[in-house]
C-alpha positions as CSV (number, residue, x, y, z in Angstrom):
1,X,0.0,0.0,0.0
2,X,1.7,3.1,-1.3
3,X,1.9,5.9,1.9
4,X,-0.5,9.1,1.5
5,X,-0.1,12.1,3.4
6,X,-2.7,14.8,4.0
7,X,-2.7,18.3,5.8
8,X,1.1,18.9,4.9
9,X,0.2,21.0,1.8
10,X,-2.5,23.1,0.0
11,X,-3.0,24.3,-3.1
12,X,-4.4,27.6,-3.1
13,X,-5.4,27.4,0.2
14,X,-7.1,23.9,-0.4
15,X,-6.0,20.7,1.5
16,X,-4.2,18.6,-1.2
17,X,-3.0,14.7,-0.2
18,X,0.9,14.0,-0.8
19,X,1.0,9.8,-2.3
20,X,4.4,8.2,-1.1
21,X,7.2,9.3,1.3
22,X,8.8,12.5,2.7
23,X,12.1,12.1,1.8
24,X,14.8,13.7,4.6
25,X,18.6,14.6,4.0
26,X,20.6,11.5,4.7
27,X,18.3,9.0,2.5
28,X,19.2,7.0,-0.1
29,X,17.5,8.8,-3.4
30,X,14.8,6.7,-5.0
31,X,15.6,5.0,-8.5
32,X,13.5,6.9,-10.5
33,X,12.7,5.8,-14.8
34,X,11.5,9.0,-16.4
35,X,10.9,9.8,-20.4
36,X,13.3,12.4,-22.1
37,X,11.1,11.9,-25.1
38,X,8.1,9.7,-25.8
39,X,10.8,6.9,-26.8
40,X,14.0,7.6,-24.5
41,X,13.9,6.9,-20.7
42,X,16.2,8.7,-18.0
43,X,16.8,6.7,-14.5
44,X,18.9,7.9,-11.6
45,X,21.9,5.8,-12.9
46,X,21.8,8.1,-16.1
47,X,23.7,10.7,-13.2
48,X,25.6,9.0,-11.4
49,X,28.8,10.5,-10.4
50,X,27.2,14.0,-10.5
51,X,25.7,16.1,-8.3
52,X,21.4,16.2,-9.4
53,X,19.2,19.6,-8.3
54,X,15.9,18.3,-9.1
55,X,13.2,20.8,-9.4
56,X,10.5,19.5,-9.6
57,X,7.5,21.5,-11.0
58,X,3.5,20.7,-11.2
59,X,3.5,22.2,-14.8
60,X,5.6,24.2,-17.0
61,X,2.5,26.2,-18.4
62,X,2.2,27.7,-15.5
63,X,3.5,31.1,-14.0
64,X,5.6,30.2,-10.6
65,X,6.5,26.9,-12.6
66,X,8.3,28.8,-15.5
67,X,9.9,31.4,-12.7
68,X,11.5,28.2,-11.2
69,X,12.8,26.7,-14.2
70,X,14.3,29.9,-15.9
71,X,16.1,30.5,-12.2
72,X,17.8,27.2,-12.3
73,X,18.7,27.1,-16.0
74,X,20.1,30.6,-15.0
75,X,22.3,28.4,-11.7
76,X,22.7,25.9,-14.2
77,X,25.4,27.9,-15.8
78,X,27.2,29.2,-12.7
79,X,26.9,24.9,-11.1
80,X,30.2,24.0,-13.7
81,X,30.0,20.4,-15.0
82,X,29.6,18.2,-12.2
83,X,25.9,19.2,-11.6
84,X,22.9,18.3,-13.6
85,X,19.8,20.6,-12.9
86,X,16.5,18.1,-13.6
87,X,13.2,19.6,-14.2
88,X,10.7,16.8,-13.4
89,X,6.6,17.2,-14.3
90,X,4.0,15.7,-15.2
91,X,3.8,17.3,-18.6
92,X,4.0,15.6,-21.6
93,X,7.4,15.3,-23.5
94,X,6.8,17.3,-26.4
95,X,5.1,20.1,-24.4
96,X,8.5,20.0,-22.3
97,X,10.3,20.3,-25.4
98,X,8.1,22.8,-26.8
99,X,8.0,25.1,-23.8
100,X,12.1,25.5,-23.2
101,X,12.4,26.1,-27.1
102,X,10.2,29.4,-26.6
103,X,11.9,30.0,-23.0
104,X,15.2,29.5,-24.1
105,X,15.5,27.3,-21.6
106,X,18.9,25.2,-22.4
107,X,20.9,24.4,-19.2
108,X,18.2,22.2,-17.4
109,X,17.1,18.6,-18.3
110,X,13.3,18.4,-18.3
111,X,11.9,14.9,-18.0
112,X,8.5,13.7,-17.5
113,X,6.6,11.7,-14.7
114,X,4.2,11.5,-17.1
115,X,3.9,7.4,-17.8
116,X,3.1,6.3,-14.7
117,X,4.2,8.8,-11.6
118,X,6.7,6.9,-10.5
119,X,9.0,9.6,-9.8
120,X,5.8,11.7,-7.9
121,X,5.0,8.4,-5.8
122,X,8.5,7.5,-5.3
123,X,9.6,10.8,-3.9
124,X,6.7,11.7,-2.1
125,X,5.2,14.4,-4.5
126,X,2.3,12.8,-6.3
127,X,-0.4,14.7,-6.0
128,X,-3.2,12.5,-5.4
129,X,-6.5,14.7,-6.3
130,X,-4.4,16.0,-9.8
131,X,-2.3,13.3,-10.3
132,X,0.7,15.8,-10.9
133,X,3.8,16.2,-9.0
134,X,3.9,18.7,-6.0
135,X,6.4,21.4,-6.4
136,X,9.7,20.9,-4.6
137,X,13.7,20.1,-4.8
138,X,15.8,18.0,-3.8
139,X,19.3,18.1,-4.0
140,X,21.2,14.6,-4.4
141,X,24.9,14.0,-4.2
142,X,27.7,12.1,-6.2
143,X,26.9,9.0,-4.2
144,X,23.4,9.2,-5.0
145,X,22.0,10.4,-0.9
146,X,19.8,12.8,-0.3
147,X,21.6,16.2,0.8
148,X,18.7,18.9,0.9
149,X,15.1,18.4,0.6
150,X,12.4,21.1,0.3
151,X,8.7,20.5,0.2
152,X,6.3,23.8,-0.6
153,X,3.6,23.3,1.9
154,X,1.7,25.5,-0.4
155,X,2.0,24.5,-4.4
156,X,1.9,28.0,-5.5
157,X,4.6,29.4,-3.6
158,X,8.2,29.8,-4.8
159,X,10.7,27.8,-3.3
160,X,13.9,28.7,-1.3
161,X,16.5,28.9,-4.7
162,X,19.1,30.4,-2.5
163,X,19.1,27.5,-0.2
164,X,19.2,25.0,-3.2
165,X,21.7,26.4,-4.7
166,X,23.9,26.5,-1.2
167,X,23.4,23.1,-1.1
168,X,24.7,22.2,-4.3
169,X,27.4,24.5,-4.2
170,X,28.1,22.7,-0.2
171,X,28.8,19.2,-2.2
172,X,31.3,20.7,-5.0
173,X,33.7,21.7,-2.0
């Protein structure tokens, strides 16, 4: 039976229930199998020997979504070569693709939860009345352990990019 968690977020203001764990700094990061394209899959193993800032957005299409993703392709550049900056939704893979062509988004890797929610369910963002993924990051290390977690209590809020990007920059020391 897959975990669910209620009264740890809203959306607007609205109760929203959370499907799998809350993942804490010091845990092993979930194997995750996402699509790149609707063809090419992207696991955990894909990184490995990198540092991963995983953003992880409800939607792309959507205003505090974009802001998010534009910030860390923006970090992306400063992060050097031993960081990969994910950008995980629920959207499909040609509307990824379609939406960082028009933002000019090119330093993130957008892939999509969109096949089954793994990732959402996996991580504990699964959204279980939308069946999208919750907004939050999570910063993972070389050795694949979970280093910094965040977890909007509130989906339209921003989330703390300073403090990600601390945390990545923590691990390249």
């Amino acid at each position: 039976m897959t975990q669910e968690r209620t009264g740890v977020a809203t959306f607007k203001g609205n109760p929203i229930t959370l499907v799998g764990p809350e993942l804490k700094a010091g845990d092993a990061a979930p194997a995750f199998n996402l699509s790149k394209n609707l063809l090419e899959q992207a696991t955990l193993a894909d990184y490995a020997g990198k540092i991963k800032l995983i953003s992880v957005v409800p939607s792309l299409d959507t205003g505090v979504c974009d802001a998010q993703t534009r910030r860390f392709n923006e970090a992306a550049s400063e992060l050097g070569e031993d960081v990969v900056v994910l950008t995980i939704s629920a959207d499909l893979p040609f509307a990824q693709a379609r939406w960082c062509g028009a933002a000019g988004v090119d330093r993130v890797v957008t892939l999509s939860d969109y096949r089954d929610n793994s990732f959402g369910k996996a991580y504990g963002v699964l959204i279980k009345e939308f069946v999208i993924d919750m907004r939050a990051i999570f910063v993972i290390d070389r050795d694949d352990t979970v280093r910094y977690v965040e977890y909007l209590p509130e989906m339209a809020d921003h989330p703390n990019y300073d403090a990600a990007i601390e945390a990545v920059k923590g691990l390249l020391g």
